[in-house]
RODREN-671463 format. One line per 3 residues: number of its first residue (from 1); their letters; for each residue x, y, z of N, C-alpha, C. Coordinates in pm, 1 decimal. Atoms other than C-alpha are relative to their C-alpha. Layout:
N
NUM> A> X:Y:Z:X:Y:Z:X:Y:Z; ...
//
This chain:
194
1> XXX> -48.0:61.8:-123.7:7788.6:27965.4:521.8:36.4:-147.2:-22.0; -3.7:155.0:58.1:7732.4:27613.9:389.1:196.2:-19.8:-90.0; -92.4:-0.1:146.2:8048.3:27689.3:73.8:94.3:15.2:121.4
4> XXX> -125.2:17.6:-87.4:8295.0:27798.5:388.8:-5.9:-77.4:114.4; -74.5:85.4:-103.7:8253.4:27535.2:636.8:50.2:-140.0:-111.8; -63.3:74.6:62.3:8273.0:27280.8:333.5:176.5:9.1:-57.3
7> XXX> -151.9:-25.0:77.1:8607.4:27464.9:188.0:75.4:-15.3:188.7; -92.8:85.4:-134.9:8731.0:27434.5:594.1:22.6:-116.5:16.1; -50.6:105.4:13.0:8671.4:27096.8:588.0:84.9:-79.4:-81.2
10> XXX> -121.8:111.2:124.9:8859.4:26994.4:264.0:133.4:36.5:8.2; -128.5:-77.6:-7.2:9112.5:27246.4:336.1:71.7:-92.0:107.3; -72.0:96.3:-92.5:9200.6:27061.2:675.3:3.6:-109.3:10.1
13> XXX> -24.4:112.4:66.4:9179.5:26785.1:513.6:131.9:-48.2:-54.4; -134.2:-5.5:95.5:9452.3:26858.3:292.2:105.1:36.7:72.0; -153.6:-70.4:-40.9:9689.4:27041.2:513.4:-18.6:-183.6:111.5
16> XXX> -62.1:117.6:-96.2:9644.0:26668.5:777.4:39.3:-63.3:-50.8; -63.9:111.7:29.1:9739.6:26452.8:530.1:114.6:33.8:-73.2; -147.9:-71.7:63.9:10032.4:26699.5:376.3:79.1:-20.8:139.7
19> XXX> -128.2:36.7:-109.7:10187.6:26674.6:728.6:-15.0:-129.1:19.0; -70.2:144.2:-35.3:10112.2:26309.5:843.9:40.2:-83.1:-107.9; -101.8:58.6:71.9:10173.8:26156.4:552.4:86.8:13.1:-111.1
22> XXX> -124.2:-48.5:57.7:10447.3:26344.4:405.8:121.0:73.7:86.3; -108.1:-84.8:-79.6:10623.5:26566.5:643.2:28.5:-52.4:167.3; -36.4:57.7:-142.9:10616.7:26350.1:1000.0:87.5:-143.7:-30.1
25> XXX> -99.0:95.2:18.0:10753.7:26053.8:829.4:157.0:-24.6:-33.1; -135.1:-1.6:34.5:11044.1:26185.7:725.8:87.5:156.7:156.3; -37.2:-133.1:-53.4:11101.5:26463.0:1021.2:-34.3:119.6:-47.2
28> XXX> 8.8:-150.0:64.0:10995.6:26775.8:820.8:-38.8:100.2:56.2; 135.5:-103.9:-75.3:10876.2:27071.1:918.7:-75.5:77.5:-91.7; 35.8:-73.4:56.2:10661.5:27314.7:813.4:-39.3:179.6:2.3
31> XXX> 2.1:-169.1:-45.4:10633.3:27703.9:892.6:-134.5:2.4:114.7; 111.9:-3.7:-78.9:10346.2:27846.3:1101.9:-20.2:-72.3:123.4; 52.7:98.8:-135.9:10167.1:27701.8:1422.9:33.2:-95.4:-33.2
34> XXX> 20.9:131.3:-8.6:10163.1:27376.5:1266.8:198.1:-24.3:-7.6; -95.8:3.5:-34.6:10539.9:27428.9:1238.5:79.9:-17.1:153.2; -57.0:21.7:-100.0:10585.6:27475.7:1565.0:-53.0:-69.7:116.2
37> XXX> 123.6:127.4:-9.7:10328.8:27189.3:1657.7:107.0:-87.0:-28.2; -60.1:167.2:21.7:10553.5:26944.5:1449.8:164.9:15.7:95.6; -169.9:16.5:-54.6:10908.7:27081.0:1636.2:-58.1:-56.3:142.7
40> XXX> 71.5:69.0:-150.2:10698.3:27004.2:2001.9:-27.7:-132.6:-19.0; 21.1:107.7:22.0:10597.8:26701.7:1876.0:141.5:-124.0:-21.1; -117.3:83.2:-4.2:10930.8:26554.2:1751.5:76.9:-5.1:91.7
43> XXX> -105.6:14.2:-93.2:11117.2:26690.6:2052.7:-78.3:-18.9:98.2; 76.1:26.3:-114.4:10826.2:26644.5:2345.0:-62.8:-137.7:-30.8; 111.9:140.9:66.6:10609.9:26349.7:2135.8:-84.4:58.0:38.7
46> XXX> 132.2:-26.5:6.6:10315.2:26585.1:2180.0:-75.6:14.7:-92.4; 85.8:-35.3:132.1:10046.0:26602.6:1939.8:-22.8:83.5:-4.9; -22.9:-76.6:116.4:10080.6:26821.4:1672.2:-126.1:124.8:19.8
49> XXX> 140.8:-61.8:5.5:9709.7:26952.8:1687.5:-38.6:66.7:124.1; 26.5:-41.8:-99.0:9686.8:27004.5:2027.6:97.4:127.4:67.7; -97.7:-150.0:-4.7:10003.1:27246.6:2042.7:-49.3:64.5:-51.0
52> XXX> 86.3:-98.6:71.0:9849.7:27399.9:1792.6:-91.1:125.5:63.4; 77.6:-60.8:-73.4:9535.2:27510.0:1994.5:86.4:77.3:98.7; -47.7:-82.6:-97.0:9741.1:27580.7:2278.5:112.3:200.0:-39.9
55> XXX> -68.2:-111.3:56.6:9986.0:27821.9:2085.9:-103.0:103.9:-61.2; 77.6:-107.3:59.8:9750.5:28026.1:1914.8:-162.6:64.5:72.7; 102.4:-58.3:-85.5:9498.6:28121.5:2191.4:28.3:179.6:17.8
58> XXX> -17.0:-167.0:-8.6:9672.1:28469.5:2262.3:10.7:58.2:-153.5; -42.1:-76.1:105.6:9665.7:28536.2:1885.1:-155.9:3.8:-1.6; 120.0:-8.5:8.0:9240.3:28459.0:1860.5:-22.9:107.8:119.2
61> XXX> 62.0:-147.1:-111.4:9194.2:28726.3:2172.6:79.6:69.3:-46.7; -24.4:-107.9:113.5:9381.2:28951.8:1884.4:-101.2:44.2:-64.1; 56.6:-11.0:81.8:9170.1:28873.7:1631.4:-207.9:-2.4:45.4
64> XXX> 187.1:11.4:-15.9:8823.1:28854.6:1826.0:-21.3:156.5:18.1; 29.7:-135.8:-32.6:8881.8:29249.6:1896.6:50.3:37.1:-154.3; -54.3:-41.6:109.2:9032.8:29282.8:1553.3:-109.0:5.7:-151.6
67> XXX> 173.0:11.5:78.7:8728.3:29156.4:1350.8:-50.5:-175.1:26.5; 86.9:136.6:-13.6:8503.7:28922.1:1461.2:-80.5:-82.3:-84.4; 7.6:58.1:49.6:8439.0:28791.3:1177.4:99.7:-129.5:-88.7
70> XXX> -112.3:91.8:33.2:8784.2:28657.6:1081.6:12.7:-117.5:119.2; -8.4:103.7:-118.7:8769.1:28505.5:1461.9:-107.6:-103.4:-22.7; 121.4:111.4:-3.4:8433.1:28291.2:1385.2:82.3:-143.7:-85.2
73> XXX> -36.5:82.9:95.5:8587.5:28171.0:1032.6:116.9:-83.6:44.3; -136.4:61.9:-79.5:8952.9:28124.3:1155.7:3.8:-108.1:131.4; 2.2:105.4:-140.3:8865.7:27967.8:1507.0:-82.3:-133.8:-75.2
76> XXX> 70.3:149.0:69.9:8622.1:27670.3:1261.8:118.4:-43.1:-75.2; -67.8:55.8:69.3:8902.2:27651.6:1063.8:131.9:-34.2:72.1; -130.2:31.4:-105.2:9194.3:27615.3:1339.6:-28.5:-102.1:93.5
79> XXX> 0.8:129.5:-67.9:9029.8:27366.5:1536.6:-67.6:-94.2:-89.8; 33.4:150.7:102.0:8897.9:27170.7:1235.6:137.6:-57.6:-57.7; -147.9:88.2:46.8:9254.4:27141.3:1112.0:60.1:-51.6:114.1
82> XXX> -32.4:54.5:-112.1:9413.8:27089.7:1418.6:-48.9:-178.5:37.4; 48.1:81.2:29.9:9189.6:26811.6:1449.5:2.4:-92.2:-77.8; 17.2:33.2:83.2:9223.8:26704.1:1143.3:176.2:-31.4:-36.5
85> XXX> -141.2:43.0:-45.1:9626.4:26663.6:1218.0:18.2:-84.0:92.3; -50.7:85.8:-109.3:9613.0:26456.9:1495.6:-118.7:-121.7:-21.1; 99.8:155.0:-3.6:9283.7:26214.7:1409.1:65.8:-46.5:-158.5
88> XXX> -72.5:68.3:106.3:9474.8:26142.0:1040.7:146.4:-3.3:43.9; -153.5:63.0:-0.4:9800.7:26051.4:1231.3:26.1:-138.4:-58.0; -5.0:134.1:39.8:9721.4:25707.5:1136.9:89.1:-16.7:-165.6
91> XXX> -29.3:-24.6:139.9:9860.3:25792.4:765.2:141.4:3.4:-6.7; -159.1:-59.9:-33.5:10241.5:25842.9:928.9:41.6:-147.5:-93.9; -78.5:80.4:45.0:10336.9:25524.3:789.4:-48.3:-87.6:-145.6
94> XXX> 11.0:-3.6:137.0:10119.4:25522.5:458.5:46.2:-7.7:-144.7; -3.8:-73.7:91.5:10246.0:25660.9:221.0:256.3:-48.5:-31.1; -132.2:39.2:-37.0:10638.0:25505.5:123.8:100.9:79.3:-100.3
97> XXX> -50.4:-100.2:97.8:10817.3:25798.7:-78.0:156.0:49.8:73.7; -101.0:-94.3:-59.9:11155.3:25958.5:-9.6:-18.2:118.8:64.1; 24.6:-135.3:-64.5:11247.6:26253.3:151.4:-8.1:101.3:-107.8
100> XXX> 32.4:-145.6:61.8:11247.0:26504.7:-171.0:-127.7:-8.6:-41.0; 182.0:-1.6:31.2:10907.3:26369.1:-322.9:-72.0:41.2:130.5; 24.9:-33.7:-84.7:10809.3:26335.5:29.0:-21.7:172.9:77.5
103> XXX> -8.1:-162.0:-41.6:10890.6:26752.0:94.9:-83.0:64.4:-120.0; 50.9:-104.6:128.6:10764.9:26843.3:-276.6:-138.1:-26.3:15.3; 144.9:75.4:7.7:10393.8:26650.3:-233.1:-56.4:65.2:114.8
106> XXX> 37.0:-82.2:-97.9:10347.0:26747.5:109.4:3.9:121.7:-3.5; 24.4:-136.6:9.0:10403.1:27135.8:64.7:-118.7:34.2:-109.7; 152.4:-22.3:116.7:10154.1:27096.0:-258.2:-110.2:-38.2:50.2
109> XXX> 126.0:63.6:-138.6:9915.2:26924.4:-4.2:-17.8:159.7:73.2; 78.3:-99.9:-99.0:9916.0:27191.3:266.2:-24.8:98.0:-95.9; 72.2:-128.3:33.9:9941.4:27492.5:4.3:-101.3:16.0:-55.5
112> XXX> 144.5:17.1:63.7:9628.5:27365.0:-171.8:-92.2:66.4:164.5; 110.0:-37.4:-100.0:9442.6:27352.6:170.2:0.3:129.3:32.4; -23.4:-128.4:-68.8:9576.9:27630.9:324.0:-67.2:142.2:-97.5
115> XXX> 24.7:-84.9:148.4:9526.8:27852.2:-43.3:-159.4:13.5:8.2; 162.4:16.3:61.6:9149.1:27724.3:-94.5:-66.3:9.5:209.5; 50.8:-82.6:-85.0:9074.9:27821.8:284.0:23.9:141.9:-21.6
118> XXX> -50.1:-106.1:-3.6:9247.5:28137.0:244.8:-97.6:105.4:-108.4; 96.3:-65.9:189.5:9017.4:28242.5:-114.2:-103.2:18.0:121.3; 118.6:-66.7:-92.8:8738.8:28194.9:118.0:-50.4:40.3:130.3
121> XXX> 11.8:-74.3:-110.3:8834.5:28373.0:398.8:-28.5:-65.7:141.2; -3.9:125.8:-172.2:8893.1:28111.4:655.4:146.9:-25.9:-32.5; -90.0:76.4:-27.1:9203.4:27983.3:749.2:42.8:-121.2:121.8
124> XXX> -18.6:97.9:-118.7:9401.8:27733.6:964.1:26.3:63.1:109.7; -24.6:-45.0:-104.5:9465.3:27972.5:1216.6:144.5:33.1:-1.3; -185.1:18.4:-42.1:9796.7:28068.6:1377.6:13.3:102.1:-111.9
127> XXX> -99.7:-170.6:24.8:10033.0:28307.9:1192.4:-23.7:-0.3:-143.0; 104.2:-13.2:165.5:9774.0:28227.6:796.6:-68.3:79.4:62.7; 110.0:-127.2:-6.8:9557.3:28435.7:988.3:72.0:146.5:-10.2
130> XXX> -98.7:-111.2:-20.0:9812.9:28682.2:1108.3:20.5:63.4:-134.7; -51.7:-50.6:151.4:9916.7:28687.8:739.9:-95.8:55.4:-64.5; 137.2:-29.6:43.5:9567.9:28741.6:632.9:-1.1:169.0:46.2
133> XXX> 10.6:-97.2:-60.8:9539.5:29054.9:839.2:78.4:76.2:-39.4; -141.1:-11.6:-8.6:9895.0:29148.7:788.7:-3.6:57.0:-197.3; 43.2:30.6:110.5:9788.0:29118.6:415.0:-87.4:75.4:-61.0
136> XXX> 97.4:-81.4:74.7:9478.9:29312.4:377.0:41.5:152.6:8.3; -97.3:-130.5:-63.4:9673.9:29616.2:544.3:122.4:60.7:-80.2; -137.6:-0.3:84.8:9966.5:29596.6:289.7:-17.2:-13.2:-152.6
139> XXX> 11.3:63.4:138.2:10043.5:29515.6:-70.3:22.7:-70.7:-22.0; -14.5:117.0:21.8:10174.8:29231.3:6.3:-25.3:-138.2:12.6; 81.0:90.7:53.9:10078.9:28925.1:-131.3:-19.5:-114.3:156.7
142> XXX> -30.6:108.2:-166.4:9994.2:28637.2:181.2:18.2:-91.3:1.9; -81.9:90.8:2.6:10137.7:28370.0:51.3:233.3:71.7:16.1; -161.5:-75.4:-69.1:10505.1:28592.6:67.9:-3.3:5.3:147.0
145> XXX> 75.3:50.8:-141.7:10355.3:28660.4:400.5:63.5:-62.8:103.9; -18.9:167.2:-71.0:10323.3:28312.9:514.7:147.8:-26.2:-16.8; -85.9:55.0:-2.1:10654.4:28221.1:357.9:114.9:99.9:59.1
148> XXX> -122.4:-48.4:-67.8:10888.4:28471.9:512.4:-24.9:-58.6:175.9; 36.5:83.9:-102.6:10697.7:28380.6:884.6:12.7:-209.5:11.5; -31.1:180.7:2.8:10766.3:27983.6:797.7:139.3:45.0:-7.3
151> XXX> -104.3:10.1:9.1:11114.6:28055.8:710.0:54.6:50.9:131.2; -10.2:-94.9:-111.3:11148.8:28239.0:1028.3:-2.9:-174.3:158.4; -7.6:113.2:-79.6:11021.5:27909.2:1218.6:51.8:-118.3:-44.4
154> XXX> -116.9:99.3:34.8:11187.6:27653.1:1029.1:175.9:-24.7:76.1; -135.5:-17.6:-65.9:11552.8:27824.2:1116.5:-34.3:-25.9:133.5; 12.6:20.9:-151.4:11412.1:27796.3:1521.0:0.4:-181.1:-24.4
157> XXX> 1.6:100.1:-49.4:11392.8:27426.9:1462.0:102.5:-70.6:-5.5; -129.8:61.3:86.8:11710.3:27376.2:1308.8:89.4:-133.9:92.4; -8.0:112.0:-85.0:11797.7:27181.4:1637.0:-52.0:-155.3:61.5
160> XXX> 87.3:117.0:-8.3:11569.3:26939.4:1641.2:0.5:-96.7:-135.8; 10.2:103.1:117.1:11569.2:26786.9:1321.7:100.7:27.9:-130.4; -104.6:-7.2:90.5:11898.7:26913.0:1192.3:24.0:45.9:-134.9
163> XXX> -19.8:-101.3:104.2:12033.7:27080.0:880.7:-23.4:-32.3:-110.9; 60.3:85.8:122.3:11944.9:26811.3:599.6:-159.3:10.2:24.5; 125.8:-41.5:-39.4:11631.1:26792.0:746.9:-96.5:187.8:-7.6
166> XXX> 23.2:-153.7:-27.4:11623.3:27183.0:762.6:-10.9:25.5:-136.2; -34.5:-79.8:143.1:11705.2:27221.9:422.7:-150.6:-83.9:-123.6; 140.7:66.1:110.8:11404.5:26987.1:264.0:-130.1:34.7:57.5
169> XXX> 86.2:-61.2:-50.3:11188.2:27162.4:502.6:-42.2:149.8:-92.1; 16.7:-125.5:83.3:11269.5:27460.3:305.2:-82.3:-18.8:-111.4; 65.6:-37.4:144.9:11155.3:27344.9:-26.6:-127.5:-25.2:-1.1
172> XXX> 110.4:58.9:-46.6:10855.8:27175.2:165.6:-104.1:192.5:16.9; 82.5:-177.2:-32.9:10762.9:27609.5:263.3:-13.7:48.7:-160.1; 49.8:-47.1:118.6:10822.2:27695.3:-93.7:-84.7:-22.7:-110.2
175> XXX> 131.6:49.5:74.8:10574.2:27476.8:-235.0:-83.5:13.9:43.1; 93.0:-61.5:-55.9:10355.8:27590.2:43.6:-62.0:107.0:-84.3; 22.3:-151.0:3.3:10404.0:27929.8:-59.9:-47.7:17.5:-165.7
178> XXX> 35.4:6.4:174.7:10355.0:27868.0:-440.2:-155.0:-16.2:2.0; 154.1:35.7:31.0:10021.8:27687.7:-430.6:-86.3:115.4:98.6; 64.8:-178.5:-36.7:9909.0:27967.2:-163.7:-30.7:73.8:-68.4
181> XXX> -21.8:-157.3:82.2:9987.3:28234.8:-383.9:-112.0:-56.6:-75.2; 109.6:30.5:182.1:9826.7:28039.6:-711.0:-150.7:-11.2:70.1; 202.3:43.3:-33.4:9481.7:27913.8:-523.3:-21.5:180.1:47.3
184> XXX> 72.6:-125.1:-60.8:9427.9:28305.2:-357.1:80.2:117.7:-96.0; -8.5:-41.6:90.0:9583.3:28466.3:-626.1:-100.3:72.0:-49.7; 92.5:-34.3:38.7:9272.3:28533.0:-794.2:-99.4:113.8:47.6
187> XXX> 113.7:-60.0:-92.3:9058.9:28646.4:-509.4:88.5:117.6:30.7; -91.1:-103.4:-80.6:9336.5:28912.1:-384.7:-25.1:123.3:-144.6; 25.8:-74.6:81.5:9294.7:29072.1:-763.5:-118.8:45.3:10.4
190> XXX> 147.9:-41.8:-35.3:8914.0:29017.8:-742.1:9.1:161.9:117.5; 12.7:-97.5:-138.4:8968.0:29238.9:-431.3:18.3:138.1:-21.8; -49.8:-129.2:0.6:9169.1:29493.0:-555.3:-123.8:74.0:-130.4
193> XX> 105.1:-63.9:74.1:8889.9:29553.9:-854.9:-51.8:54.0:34.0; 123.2:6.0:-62.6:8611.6:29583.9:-644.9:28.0:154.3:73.8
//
């Protein structure tokens, strides 16, 4: 119990400071809830974290009848990140990199967190859980998953932060989806041994 609230906390650690200070300074987005957290945010100015919660309430009264044990882990780990996106906003103007380092650093940021929750069966919530689920049901891998559902919300933002912007968002999901894969990689074989 101790090993997964510590890997929640470092995890949402990593995915708040992959978005504020890499992907809000330059407009970016990123797939998932928190994707559609940062398009509310750039086009309302609401915080990021708090869409969050709000969006993914009808997906946790999924997952609390679905297994209540993914709802315990997932709900510590969706409002610790969440959280953990909007109290490290302070970092937006940190960090002084372009926009491609800026998209390549930040996606290696969140897919670490996101990855090393994901091994131990927590995530950030939102549509990593979905994938999780989505995942154990299938053969396919949940970082693919994740990155076809990000690519899915990226194109919805395309209005908001435009097609240059759209397009370094992309490579920002595929470095998501890389370090995903590589950190839970392991555990998904483990799985299939067993």
């Amino acid at each position: 119990m101790a090993e997964k609230l510590a890997v929640v906390f470092i995890g949402s650690m990593l995915v708040g400071i992959g978005v504020n200070g890499f992907l809000v300074p330059h407009h970016l987005l990123d797939g998932g809830i928190i994707g559609i957290g940062l398009i509310l945010h750039y086009h309302y100015h609401i915080p990021t974290g708090m869409t969050m919660i709000l969006i993914s309430t009808p997906l946790y009264l999924f997952v609390w009848f679905y297994n209540k044990q993914y709802f315990f882990y997932g709900i510590f780990g969706f409002i610790t990140s969440s959280f953990m996106i909007d109290s490290l906003s302070f970092l937006r103007n940190s960090f002084s990199l372009s926009l491609i380092p800026s998209s390549i650093i930040g996606g290696i940021i969140i897919g670490v967190g996101i990855g090393t929750m994901l091994r131990f069966e927590t995530s950030t919530g939102g549509t990593d859980l979905l994938a999780q689920i989505i995942s154990n049901f299938s053969s396919i891998h949940v970082g693919l998953i994740i990155f076809f559902i990000d690519g899915f919300i990226l194109v919805s933002g395309i209005n908001i932060v435009g097609f240059e912007r759209l397009l370094f968002s992309f490579l920002t999901i595929v470095f998501v989806a890389i370090f995903t894969t590589l950190i839970t990689g392991k555990r998904n074989e483990d799985q299939k041994r067993s």
